[in-house]
C-alpha positions in Angstrom: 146.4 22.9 121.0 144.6 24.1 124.4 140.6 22.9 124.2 138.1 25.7 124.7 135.1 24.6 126.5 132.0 26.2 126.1 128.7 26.4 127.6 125.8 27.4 125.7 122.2 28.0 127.2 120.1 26.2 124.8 116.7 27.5 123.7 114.5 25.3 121.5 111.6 27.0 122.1 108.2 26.3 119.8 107.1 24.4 116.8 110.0 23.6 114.6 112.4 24.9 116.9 113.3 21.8 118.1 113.9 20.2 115.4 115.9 23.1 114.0 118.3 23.3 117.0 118.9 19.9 117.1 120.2 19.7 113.2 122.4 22.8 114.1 123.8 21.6 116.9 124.5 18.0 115.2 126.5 20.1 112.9 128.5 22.3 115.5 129.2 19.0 117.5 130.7 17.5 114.3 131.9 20.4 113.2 134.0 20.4 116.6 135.1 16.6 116.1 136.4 17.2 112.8 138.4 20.6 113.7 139.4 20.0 117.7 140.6 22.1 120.2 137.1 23.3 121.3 133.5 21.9 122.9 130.0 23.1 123.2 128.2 21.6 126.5 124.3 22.5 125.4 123.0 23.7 128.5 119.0 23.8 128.0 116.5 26.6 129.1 112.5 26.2 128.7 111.3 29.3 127.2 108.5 30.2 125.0 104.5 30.2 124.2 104.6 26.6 125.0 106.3 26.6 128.2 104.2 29.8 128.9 100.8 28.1 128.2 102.4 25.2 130.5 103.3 27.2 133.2 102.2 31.2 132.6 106.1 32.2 132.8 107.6 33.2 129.4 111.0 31.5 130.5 112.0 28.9 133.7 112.6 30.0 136.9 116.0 31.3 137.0 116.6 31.0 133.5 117.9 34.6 132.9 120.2 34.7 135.5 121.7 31.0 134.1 121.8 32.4 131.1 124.3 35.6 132.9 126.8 32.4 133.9 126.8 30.6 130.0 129.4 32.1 127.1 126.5 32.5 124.8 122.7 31.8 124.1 121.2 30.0 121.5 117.9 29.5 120.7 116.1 27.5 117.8 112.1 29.8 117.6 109.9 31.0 119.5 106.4 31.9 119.8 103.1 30.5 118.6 100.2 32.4 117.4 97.4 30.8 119.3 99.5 31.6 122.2 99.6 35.0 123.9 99.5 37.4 126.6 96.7 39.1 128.3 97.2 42.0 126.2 97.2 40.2 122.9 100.7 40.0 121.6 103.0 36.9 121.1 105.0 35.2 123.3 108.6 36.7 123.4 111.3 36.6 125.9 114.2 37.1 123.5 113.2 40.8 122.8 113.7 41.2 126.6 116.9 39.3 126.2 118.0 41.8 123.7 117.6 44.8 126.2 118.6 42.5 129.8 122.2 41.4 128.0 122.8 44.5 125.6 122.4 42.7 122.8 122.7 46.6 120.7 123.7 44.8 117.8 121.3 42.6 115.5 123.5 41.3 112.7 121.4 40.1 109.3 123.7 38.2 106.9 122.2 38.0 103.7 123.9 36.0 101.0 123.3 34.4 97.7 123.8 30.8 96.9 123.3 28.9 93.9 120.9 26.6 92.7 118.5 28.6 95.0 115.2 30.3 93.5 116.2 33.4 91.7 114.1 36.2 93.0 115.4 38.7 90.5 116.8 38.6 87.1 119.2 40.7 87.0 122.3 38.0 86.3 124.8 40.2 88.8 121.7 39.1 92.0 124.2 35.7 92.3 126.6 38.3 94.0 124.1 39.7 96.8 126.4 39.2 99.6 125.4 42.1 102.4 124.7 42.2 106.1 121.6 44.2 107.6 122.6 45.6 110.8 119.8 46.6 113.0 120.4 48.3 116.7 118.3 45.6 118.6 117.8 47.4 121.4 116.2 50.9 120.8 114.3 52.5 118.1 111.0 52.4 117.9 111.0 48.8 119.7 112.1 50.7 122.9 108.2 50.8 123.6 107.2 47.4 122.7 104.7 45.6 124.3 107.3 43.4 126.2 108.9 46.7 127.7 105.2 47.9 128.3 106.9 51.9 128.2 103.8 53.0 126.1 103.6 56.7 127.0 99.7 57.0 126.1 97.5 53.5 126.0 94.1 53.6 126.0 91.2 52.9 123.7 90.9 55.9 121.9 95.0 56.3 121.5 98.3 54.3 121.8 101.5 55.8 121.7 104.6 54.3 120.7 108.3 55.9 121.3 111.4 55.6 119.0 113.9 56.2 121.3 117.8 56.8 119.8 120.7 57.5 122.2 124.1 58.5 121.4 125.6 56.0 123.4 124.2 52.7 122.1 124.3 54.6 118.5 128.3 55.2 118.8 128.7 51.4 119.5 126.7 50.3 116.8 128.3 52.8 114.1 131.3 51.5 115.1 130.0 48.0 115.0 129.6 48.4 111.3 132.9 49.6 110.5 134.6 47.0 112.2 132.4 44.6 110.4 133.0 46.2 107.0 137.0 46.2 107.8 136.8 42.3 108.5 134.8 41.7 105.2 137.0 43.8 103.0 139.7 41.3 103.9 137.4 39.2 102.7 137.3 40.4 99.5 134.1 42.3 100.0 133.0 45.9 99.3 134.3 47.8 102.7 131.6 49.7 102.6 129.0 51.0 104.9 125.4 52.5 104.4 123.4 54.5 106.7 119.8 53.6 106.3 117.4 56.1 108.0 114.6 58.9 107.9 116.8 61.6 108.3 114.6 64.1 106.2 111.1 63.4 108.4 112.5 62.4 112.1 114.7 64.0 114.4 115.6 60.8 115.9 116.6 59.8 112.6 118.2 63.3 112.0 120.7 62.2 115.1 121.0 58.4 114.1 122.9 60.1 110.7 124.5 63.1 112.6 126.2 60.3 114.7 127.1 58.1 112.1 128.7 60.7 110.1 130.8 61.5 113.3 132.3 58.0 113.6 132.9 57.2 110.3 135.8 59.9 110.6 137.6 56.9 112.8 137.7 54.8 109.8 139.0 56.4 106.5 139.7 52.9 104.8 135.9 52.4 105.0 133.6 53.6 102.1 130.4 55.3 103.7 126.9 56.8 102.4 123.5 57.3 103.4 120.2 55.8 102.1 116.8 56.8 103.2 114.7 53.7 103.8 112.5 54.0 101.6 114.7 54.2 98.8 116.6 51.6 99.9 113.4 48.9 100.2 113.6 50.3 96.4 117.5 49.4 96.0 117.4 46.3 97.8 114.9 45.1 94.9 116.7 47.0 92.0 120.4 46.7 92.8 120.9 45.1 96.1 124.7 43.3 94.9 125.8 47.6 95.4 125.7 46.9 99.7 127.9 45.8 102.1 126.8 46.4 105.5 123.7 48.3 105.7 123.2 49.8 109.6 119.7 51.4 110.6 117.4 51.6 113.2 115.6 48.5 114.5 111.9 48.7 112.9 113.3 49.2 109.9 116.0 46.3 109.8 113.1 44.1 111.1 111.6 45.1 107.8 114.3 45.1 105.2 116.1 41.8 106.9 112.8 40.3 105.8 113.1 41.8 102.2 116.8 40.8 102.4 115.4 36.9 103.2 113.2 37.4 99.9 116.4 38.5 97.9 118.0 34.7 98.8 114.9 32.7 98.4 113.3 32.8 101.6 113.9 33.0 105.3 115.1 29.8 105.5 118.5 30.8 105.0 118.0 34.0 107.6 120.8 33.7 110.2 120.9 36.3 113.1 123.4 37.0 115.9 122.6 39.6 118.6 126.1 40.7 119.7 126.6 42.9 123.0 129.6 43.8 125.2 129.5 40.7 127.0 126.7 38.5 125.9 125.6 37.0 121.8 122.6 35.8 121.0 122.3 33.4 117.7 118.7 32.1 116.5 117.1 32.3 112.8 115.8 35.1 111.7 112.5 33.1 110.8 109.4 32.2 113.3 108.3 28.8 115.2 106.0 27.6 111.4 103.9 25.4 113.8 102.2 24.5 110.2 105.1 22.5 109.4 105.9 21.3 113.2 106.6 17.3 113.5 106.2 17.1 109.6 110.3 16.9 108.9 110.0 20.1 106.2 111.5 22.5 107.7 115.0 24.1 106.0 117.5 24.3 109.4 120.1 26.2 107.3 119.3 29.1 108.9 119.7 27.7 112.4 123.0 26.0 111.4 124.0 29.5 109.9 123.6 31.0 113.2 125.3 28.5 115.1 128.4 29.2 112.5 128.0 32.6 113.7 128.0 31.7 117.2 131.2 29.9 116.5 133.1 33.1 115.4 131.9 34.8 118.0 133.0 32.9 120.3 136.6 32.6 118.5 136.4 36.0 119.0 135.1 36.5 122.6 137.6 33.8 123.8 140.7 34.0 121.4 139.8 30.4 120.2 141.3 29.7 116.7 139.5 26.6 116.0 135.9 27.6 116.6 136.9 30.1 113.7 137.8 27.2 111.3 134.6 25.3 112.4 132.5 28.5 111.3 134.7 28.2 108.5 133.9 25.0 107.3 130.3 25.1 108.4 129.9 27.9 105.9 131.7 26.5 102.9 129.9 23.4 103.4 126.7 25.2 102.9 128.6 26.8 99.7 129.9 23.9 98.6 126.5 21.7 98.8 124.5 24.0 96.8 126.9 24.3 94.3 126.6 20.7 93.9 123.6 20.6 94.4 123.3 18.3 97.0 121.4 20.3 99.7 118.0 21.1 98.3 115.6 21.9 100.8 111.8 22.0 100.7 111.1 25.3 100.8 113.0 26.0 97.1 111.0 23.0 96.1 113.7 20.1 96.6 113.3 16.8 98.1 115.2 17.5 101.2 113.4 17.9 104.8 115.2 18.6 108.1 116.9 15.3 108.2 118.2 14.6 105.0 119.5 18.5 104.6 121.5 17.2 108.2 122.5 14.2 106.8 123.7 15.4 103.6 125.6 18.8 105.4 127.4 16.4 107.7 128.7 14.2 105.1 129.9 17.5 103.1 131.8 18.2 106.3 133.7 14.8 106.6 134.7 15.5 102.3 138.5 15.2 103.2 138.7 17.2 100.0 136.6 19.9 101.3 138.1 19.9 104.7 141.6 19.9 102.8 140.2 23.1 100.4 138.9 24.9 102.7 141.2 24.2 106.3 144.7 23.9 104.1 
């Protein structure tokens, strides 16, 4: 078997961030000992409120265009609210990531594992199993403060833009139906739901139009449409019904958020921001600079990210074995739930950063697991 090297720009960023990242990549390193035939070098970048308060630059000199020469870009949280920008908003680089690398696609897993707080009672919630798939670089973000595109700002009036075009809409469409054609050999639903406001917005009216034109390209794929508000209603009533869910970015930063609820909290929130050419993996969640230094926080989310990363990159580089580390990263997780052996803080366990490390690596040297699972 050929090795794959790979170089990732590493991001800790703020408050638990560097904790975070370091459990994940722990894992991915192991992960890659226990599997062979690939290797991550962790390149790191300084980005974020601290290094802004530090320095007044959101990320290091040269950092973006290092960032152009890596295979991907992971980053652990950033931002801190006592730290902002002249005009009053956070700290975030990674929203101009999304729009400098392409990054059109924001994918939301959001999954169900056991022994995890039930949010609903409905028995059939232990098969939520969906992905919330947000175009990251558009909508009505396309004017955010970062972008500073704010056709009317002034003290008596701020405008704001939602801005659709067909071309990143086309590749996001199809995004989803490729995703849903992986996960129905998977076993999953194939299907795929377009969340909008078709009824109120003409933006929205063009989202669907579009949507309804590519699905024509993929006949083994189930399709429908959902106006958001019903679906913030569906997602509470009957969520285990959805596959992958694609919509407009406000409103999968909203109902990724409501998905995170669904599985306990955002502590299992993974996210990968998948362009042409570049993919960006962090957690869903923010810096929680209330927990910083206190070993509480749940890195689950971070390592579910960095499993993403890993079949991206399988993808992106026709490397076989990074698959089967996402692979085993994932059942792991599975796997230690079930057994109850990973029980984080935040669903009231006993476990902090460390010990959820600990306890996930020693589920990944299981020769009984590696055996189930890589066999």
């Amino acid at each position: 078997m050929n090795d794959s090297y790979f170089h990732i720009a590493t991001i800790p960023g703020d408050g638990i961030g560097k904790d975070i990242i370091n459990s994940a990549i722990s894992i991915v390193n192991l992960s890659s000992e226990i599997i062979g035939g690939f290797k991550c070098e962790w390149e790191s970048i300084k980005a974020g409120a601290e290094y802004y308060s530090l320095t007044g630059r959101d990320v290091e000199p040269g950092g973006e265009k290092k960032i152009e020469e890596l295979d991907s870009i992971f980053l652990g949280a950033i931002g801190l609210p006592t730290i902002r920008y002249k005009d009053g908003t956070e700290i975030c680089p990674h929203l101009r990531f999304r729009e400098v690398f392409g990054l059109y696609a924001g994918v939301r897993p959001v999954k169900a594992y056991k022994n995890i707080p039930n949010r609903l009672s409905n028995e059939l919630s232990s098969k939520i199993d969906l992905v919330i798939l947000r175009e990251s670089t558009e909508g009505l973000f396309y004017t955010a403060a970062v972008h500073d595109r704010c056709p009317v700002e002034n003290d008596e009036e701020v405008q704001d833009i939602m801005r659709i075009t067909r071309a990143n809409t086309e590749k996001l469409h199809d995004y989803a139906f490729k995703l849903a054609g992986q996960r129905k050999k998977k076993g999953k639903l194939g299907k795929v739901t377009c969340v909008d406001k078709a009824n109120v917005f003409k933006s929205q009216a063009f989202f669907r139009k579009i949507f309804d034109e590519r699905k024509v390209q993929f006949k083994d794929i189930k399709a429908d449409h959902c106006y958001v508000d019903a679906m913030a209603l569906n997602l509470v009533r009957t969520p285990w019904e959805y596959d992958v869910m694609v919509m407009e970015n406000m409103f999968g930063d909203i109902l990724s958020d409501l998905g995170g609820g669904l599985i306990g909290g955002m502590g299992m929130a993974s996210c990968a921001e998948i362009g042409d050419n570049y993919g960006l993996f962090q957690p869903a969640h923010g810096s929680a600079p209330d927990i910083l230094g206190q070993d509480k926080a749940n890195p689950l989310a971070t390592i579910l990210s960095a499993s993403l990363m890993l079949e991206y990159l399988s993808d992106k580089k026709n490397c076989k074995s990074t698959s089967s580390g996402s692979t085993l990263i994932e059942a792991a997780i599975e796997i230690g739930f079930e057994r109850n052996e990973l029980r984080p803080m935040e669903f009231g366990g006993d476990m902090g950063t460390k010990a959820i490390t600990e306890s996930l690596g020693s589920l990944l040297k299981d020769n009984e697991i590696q055996k189930q699972i890589l066999s």
